[in-house]
BAGUDO-805604 format. One line per field, with one value per residue: residue number from 1; residue in three letters; x, y, z of N, C-alpha, C in turn. Coordinates in steps of 0.2 Angstrom, whole numbers. Atoms other than C-alpha are relative to their C-alpha. Layout:
BEGIN
resi <- (NUM;...)
resn <- (Ala;...)
n_xx <- (X;...)
n_yy <- (Y;...)
n_zz <- (Z;...)
ca_xx <- (X;...)
ca_yy <- (Y;...)
ca_zz <- (Z;...)
c_xx <- (X;...)
c_yy <- (Y;...)
c_zz <- (Z;...)
***
This chain:
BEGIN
resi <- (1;2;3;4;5;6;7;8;9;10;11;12;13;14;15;16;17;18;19;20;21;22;23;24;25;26;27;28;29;30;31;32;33;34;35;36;37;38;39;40;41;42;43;44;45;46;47;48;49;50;51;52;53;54;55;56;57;58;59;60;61;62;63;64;65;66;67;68;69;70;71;72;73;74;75;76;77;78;79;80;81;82;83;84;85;86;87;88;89;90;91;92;93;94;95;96;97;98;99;100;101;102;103;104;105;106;107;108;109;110;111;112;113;114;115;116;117;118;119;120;121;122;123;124;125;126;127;128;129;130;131;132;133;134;135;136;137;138;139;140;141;142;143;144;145;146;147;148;149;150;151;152;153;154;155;156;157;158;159;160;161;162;163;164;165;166;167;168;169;170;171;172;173;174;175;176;177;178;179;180;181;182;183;184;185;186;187;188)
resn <- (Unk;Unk;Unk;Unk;Unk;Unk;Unk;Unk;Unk;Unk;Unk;Unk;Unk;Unk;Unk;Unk;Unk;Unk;Unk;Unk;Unk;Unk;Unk;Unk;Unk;Unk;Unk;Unk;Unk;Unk;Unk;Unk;Unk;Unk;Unk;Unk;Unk;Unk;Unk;Unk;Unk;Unk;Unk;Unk;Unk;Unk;Unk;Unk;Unk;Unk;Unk;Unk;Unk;Unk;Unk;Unk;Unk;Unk;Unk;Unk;Unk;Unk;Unk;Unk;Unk;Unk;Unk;Unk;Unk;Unk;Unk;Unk;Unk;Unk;Unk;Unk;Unk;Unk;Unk;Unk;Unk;Unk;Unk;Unk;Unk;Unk;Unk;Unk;Unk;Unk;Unk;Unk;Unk;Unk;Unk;Unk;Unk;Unk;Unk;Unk;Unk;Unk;Unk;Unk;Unk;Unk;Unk;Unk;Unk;Unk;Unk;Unk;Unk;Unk;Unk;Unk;Unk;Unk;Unk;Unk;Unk;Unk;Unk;Unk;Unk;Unk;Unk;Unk;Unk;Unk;Unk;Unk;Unk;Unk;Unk;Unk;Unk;Unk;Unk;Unk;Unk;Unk;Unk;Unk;Unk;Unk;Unk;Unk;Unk;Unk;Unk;Unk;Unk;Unk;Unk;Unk;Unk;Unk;Unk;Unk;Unk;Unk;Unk;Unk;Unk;Unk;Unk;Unk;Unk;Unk;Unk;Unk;Unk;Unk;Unk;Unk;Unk;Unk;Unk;Unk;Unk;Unk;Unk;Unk;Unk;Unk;Unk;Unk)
n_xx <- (4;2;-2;6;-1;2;2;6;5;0;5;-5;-5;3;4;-3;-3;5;-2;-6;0;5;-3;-7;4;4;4;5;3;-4;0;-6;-3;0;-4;0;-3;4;2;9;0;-1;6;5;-1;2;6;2;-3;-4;4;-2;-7;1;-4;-5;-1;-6;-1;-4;4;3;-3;1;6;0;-5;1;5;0;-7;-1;1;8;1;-1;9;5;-1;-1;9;2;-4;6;8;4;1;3;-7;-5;1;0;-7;-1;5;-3;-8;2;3;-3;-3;1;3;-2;-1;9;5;-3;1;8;-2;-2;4;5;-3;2;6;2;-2;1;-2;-7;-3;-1;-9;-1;5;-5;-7;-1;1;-1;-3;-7;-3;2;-3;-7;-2;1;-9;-2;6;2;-6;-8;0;4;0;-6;-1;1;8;9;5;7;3;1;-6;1;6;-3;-5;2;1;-7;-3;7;-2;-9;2;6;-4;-5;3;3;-7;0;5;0;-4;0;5;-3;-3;2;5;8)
n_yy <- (6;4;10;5;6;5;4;0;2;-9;-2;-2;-4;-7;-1;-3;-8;-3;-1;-3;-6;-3;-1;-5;-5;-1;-3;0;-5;-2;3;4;4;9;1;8;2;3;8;0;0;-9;-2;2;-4;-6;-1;3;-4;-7;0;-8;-3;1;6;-1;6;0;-4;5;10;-1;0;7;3;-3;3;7;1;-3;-2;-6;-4;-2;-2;-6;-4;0;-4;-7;0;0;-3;-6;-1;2;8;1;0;4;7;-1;4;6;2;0;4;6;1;2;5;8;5;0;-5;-6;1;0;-5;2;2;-8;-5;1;-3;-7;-2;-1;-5;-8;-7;-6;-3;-7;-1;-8;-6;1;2;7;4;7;2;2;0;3;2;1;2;10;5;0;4;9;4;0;2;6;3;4;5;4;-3;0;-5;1;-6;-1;0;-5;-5;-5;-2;-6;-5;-3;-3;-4;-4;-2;-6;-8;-2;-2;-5;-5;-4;-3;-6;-5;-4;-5;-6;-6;-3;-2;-7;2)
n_zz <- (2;-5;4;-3;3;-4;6;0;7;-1;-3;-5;-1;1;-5;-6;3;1;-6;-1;4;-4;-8;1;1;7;-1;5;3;5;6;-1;5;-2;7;-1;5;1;0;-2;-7;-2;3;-6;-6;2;2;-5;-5;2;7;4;-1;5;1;2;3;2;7;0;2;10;3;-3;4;6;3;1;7;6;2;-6;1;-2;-6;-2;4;-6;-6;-1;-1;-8;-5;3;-4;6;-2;5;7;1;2;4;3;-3;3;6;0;-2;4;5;-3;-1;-4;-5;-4;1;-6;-4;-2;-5;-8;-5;-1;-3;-6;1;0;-9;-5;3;-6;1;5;0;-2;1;-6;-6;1;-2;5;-4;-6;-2;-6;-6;5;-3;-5;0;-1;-7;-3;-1;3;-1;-7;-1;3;-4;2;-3;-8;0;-6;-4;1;-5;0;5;2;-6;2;4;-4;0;2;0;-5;4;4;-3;-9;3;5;-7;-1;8;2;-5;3;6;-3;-5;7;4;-4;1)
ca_xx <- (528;523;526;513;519;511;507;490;475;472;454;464;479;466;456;472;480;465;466;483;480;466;477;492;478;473;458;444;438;455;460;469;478;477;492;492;498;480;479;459;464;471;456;444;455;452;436;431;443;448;433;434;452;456;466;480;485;505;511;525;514;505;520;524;508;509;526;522;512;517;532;541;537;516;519;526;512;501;508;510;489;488;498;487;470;465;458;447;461;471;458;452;471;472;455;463;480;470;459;473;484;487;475;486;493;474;470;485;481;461;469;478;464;453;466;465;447;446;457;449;448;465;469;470;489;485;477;493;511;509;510;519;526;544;546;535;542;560;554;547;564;571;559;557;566;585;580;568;573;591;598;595;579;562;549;535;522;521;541;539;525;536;552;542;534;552;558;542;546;565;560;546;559;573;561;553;573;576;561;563;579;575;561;574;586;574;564;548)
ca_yy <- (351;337;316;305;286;269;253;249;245;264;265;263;273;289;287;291;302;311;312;316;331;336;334;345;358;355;365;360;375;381;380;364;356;336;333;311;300;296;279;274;272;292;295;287;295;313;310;302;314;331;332;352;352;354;340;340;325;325;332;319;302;311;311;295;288;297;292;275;275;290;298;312;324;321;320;337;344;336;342;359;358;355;364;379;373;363;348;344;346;336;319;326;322;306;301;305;295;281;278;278;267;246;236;235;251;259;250;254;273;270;264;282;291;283;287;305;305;297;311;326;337;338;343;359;365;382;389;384;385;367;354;338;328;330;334;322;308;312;311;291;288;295;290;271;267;270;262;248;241;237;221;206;216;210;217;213;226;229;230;242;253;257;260;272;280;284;289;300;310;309;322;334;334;339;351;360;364;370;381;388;393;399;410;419;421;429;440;432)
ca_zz <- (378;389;382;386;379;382;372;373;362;357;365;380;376;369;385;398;385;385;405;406;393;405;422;412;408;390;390;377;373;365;348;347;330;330;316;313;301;297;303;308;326;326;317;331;344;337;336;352;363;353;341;340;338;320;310;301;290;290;274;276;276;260;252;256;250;236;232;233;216;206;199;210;200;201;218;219;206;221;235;229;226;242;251;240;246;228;236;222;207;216;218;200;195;204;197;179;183;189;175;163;173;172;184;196;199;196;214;222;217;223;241;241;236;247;262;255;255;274;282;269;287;286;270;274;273;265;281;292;295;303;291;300;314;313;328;338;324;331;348;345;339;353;365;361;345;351;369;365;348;354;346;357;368;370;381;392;388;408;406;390;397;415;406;393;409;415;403;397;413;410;394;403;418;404;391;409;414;395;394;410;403;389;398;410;392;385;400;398)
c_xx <- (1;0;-4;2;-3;-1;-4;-5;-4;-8;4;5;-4;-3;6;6;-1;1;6;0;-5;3;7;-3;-2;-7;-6;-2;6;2;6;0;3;5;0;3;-8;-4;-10;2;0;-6;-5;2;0;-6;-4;3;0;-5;-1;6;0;6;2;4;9;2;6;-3;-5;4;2;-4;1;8;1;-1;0;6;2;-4;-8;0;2;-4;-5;-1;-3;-9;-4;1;-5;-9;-4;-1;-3;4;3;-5;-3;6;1;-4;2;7;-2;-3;5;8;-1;-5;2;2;-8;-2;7;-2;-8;3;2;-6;-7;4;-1;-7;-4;3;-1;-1;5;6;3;5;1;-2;6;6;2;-2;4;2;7;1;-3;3;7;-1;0;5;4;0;1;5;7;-1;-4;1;9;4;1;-6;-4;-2;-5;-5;0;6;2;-3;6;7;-5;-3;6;4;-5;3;4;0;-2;4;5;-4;-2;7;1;-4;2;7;2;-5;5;3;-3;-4;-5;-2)
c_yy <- (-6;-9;-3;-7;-6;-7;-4;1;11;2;1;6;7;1;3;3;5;5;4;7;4;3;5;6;2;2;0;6;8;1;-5;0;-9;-1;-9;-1;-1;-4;0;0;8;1;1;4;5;0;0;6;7;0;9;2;-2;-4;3;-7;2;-2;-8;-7;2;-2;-8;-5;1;-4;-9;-4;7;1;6;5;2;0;5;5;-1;3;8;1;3;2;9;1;-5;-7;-4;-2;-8;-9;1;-4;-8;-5;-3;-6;-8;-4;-3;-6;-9;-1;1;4;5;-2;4;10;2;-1;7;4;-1;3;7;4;0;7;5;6;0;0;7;6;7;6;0;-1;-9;-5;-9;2;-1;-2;-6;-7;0;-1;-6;-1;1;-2;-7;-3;0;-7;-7;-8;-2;-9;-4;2;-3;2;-3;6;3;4;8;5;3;4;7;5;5;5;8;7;4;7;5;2;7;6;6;4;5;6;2;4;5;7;7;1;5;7;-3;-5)
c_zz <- (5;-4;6;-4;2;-6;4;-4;-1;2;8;1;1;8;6;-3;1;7;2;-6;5;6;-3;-2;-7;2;-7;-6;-3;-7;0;-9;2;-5;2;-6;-5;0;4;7;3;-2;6;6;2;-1;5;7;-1;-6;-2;-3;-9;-3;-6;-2;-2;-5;-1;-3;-9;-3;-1;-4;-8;-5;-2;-5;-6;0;5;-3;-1;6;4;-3;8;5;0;-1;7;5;-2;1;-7;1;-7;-7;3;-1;-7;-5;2;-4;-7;-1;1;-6;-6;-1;0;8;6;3;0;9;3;1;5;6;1;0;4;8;-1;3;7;5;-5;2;0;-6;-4;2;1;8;6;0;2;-6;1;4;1;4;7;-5;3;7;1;-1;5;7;-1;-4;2;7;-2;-8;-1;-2;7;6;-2;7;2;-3;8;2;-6;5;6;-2;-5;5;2;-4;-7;7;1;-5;5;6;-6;-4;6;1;-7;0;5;0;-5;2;4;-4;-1;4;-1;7)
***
């Protein structure tokens, strides 16, 4: 795996992520997996860059969402819907919760099922062992938050972006040695 990090207005970052997936040999006409939190910027950015590649809305941030406005227990009814392929049931059940819900929590369910409804290409669990971004999730921490959010730091963005090149590097230098270890381990 290869880390690309930058901060920049995301038509910028998508365009020389894009590039750098290009110059590392991502290959178009592959099958890719797009997994996101489903913010409209990802959204824009798979759509603009990676629009074959198939999306993958992190089961995580669902939850999450979910959890925000219902009880654990409908949001494990939900899940398990969704994790089974029952897109319909599930905004069906939402629909139902929403209706019979106060004012207030009725919009805040509306807000999720409108998020659901914007990222509904990838709510498609059942077809995949891929289901979030732990892993990429614990890089950022690794990556930025431990080194960048530091009591008493602040950042230049200019200052941000060369230290994240750095240490961007730093990783692909460290996961290349690792893999190439684990290749001779194994024979392969």
């Amino acid at each position: 795996p290869r880390v690309y990090a930058e901060i920049s207005r995301v038509k910028v970052f998508g365009e020389r992520w894009y590039a750098k997936c290009r110059s590392d040999g991502y290959d178009p006409n592959n099958k890719t997996t797009f997994i996101s939190d489903g913010s409209v910027g990802l959204r824009q950015l798979r759509s603009d860059h990676f629009p074959d590649a198939r999306s993958v809305l992190d089961l995580y941030h669902v939850k999450r969402s979910l959890s925000n406005v219902l009880a654990q227990e409908t949001v494990s009814e939900i899940v398990q819907k969704l994790c089974r392929g029952h897109t319909q049931e599930v905004f069906m059940r939402l629909q139902k919760i929403a209706s019979c819900s106060p004012c207030i929590v009725r919009r805040s369910i509306q807000e999720v099922i409108q998020y659901l409804k914007n990222n509904s290409d990838g709510l498609k669990y059942h077809r995949t062992a891929i289901r979030g971004s732990g892993v990429v999730e614990k890089l950022v921490d690794n990556l930025v938050k431990r080194r960048f959010k530091r009591q008493g730091m602040s950042w230049s963005v200019k200052g941000a972006n060369n230290l994240l090149a750095l240490r961007s590097a730093h990783f692909d230098y460290l996961n290349k040695k690792k893999f190439s270890t684990l290749h001779t381990l194994t024979g392969t």
